[in-house]
N, C-alpha and C positions, 0 to 999 in steps of 0.2 A: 560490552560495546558502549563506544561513549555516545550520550543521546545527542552532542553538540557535534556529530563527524558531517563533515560535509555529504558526503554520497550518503549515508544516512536521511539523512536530512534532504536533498533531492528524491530517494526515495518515497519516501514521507507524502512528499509535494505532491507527488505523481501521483498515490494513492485516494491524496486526497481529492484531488482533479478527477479521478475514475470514480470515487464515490458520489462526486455532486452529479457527474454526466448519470451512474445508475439510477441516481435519485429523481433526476431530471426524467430520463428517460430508462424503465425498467423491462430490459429484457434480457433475452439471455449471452446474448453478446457483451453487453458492457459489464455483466452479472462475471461472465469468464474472464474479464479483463481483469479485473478488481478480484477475484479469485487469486489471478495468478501473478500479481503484483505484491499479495499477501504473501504466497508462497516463494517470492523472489526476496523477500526481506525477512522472512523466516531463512532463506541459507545463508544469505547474506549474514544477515546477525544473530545469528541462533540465541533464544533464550529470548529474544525480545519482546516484550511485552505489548500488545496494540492495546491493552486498557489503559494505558498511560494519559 
């Protein structure tokens, strides 16, 4: 997958907007959000790395 694909990269975005909100605020709600936003860009781009 190319790291520069647009929907990627909106992905991404989103990810990381769910992560500030967890961080912001931690419970189990934003916790499944940010679960399943991982798990939308694992099918999406399989193989892809989030230690990047």
């Amino acid at each position: 997958m190319n790291a520069d694909h647009p929907v990627l990269n909106a992905l991404l975005e989103q990810l990381r907007s769910l992560n500030e909100q967890y961080s912001q605020f931690p419970n189990e709600i934003n916790r499944y959000r940010v679960v399943r936003q991982e798990r939308l860009i694992a099918q999406w781009a399989p193989g892809f790395s989030f230690a990047a």
